[in-house]
C-alpha positions in Angstrom: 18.0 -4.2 -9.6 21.5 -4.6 -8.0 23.1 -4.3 -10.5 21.1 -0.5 -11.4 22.7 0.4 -8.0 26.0 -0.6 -8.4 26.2 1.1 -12.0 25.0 4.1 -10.5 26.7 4.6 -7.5 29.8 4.0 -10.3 28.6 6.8 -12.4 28.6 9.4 -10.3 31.4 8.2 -7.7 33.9 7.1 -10.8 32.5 8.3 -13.9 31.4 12.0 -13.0 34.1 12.1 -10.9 32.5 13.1 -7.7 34.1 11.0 -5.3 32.1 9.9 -2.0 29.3 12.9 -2.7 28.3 10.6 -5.5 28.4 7.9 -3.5 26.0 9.7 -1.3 24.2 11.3 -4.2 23.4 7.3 -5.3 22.0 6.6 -2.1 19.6 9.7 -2.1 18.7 9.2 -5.9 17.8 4.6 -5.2 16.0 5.9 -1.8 14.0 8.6 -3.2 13.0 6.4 -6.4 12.4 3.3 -4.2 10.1 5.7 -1.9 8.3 6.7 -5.1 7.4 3.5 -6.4 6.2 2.0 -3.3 4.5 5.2 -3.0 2.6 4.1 -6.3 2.0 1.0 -5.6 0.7 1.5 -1.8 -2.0 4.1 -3.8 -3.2 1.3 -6.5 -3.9 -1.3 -3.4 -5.6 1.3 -0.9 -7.7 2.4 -3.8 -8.8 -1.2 -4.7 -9.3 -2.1 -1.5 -11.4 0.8 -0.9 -13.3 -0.3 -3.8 -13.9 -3.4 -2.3 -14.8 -2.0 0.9 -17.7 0.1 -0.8 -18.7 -2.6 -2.7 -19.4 -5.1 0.3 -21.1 -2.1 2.1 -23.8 -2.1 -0.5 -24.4 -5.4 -0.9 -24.5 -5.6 2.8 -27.5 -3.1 2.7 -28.9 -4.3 -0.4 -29.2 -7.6 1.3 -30.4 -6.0 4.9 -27.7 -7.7 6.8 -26.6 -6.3 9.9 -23.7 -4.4 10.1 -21.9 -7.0 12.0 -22.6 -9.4 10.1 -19.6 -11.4 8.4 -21.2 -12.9 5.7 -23.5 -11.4 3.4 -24.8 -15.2 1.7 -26.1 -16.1 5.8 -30.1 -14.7 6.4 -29.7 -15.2 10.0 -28.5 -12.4 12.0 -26.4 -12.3 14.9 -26.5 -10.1 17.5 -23.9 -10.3 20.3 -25.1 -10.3 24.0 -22.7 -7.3 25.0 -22.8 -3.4 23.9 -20.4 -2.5 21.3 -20.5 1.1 23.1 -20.7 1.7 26.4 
């Protein structure tokens, strides 16, 4: 991947002749592509975690566990001494 850097920031600083603009143009062009990508990949994960999420839900209600409960495998249910919302 460094190397992708260095031989653009060469292309457009050397190559296309544009001096430090291309420099600077090499910069904005690995940011914005780096931003994109992790962009990507930040969607896949939240959208398989979500999946996840709704998944436990319903197993959570198709079991009747509490909401509170942490494991859905455990019958007995726990119910803490103070109120959640006061």
């Amino acid at each position: 991947m460094r190397r992708i850097k260095i031989h653009l920031i060469f292309l457009l600083g050397t190559t296309l002749n544009m001096g430090i603009y291309g420099v600077w143009w090499g910069i904005v062009i690995i940011n914005c592509s780096a931003e994109f990508i992790s962009h990507i990949y930040t969607s896949n994960k939240l959208r398989k975690l979500k999946l996840q999420m709704i998944n436990k839900e319903t197993t959570r209600e198709s079991l009747n566990c509490d909401p509170l409960c942490t494991d859905e495998l455990f019958s007995i249910k726990h119910k803490p001494s103070w109120n959640y919302f006061p």
